[in-house]
N, C-alpha and C positions, 0 to 999 in steps of 0.2 A: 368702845373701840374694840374690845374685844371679842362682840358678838361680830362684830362686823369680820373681823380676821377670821372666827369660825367657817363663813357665810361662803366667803372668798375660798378657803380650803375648802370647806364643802363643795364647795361650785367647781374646784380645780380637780378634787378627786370625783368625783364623778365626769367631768369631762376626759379624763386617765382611763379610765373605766370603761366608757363609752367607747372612747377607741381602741382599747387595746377588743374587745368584746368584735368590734369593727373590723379589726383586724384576723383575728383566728375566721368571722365568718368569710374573709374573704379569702384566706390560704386555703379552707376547706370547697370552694368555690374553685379556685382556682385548680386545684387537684381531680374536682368531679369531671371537671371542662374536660380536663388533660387527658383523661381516662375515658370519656366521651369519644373522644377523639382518636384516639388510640383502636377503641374498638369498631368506631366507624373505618379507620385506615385498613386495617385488621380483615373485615368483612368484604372489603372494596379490591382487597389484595387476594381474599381468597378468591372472589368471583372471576377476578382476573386468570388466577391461576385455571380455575375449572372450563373457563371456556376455554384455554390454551389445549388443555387436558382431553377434550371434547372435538376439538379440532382434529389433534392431533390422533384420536383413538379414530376419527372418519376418515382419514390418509391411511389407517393401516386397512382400514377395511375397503379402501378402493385398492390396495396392493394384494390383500388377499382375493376380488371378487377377479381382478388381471390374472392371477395366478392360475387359480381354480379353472378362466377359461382358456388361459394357456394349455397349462396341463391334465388339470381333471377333465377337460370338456374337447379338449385336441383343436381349440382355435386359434392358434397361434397366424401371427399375421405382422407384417410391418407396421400397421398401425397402430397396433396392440402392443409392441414394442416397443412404441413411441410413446405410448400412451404408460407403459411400464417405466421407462427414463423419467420423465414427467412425476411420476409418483412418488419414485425414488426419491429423485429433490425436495421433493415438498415433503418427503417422510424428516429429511434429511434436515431441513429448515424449523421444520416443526418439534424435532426432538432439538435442537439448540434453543428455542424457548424455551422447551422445559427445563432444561438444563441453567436457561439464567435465572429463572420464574421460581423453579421447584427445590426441595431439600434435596440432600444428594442420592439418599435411598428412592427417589422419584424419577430422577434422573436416569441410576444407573438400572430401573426397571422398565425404565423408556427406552436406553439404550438395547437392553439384550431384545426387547419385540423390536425394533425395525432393526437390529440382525438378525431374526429370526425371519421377518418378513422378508429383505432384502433376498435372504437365501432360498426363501419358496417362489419369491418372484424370478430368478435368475438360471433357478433350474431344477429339474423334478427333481422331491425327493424320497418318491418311493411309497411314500405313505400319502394321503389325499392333504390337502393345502391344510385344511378348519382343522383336523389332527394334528399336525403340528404345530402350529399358530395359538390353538384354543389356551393351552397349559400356560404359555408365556404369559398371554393376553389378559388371562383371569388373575396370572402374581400382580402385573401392570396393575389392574383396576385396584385388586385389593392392597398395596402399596397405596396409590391414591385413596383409597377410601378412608386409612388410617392414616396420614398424613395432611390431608387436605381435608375432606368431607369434614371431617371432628380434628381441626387443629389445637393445637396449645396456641399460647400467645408469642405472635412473629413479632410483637412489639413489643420489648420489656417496658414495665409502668417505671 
């Protein structure tokens, strides 16, 4: 009888054993999953953000190319006018995505170029369009490049 009571505890601790063994590999499972996941969200958020970023850097360069033939080129015309309003909006649309999409140092570098573009598109200012544009344009990008291009983690683990 008492072999047999070993038998049974033997049998009961190793079935303890089994599961508990069962259990850590599944928290450790369940953690890798999580983290998986996290950096798949992570990658799918930046690419979101970059094409927003991508868009929105092609609206200012159709407000600068209006500008340029406004004023650098002396083609000013109603249509080009229109076609200046038009731009405006979309610069205008386009920096509010950033704004809900981006950190706030992304934002407020998107903000200052489409004031700085607004202000080349609306009237000469002395200097050729790409001279004043250029300096904004290059903080823009390089803001983006250290924020986005190489993020930290937007999802804490």
């Amino acid at each position: 009888m008492a072999s047999e009571a070993w038998v049974v505890i033997g049998s009961l601790g190793s079935a303890v054993v089994v599961g508990a063994v069962a259990l850590v590999t599944q928290g450790f499972n369940q953690r890798a999953e999580a983290r998986r996941h996290r950096e798949n969200l992570n990658e799918a958020r930046r690419a979101e953000r970059l094409t927003e970023v991508i868009n929105y850097l092609k609206l200012i360069q159709q407000g600068e190319i209006v500008a340029i033939d406004k004023y650098d080129r002396g083609k000013g015309s109603q249509s080009l006018e229109l076609r200046a309003a038009e731009i405006k909006e979309a610069i205008w649309v386009a920096q509010r995505t950033i704004e809900l999409l981006c950190e706030p140092e992304v934002s407020k570098a998107a903000h200052d170029l489409s004031s700085v573009t607004a202000a080349v598109m609306s009237a000469p200012s002395g200097a050729s369009v790409v001279s004043v544009t250029r300096p904004v344009r290059k903080v823009f990008i390089e803001v983006v490049r250290s924020r986005i291009t190489y993020p930290g983690p937007l999802i804490r683990p």
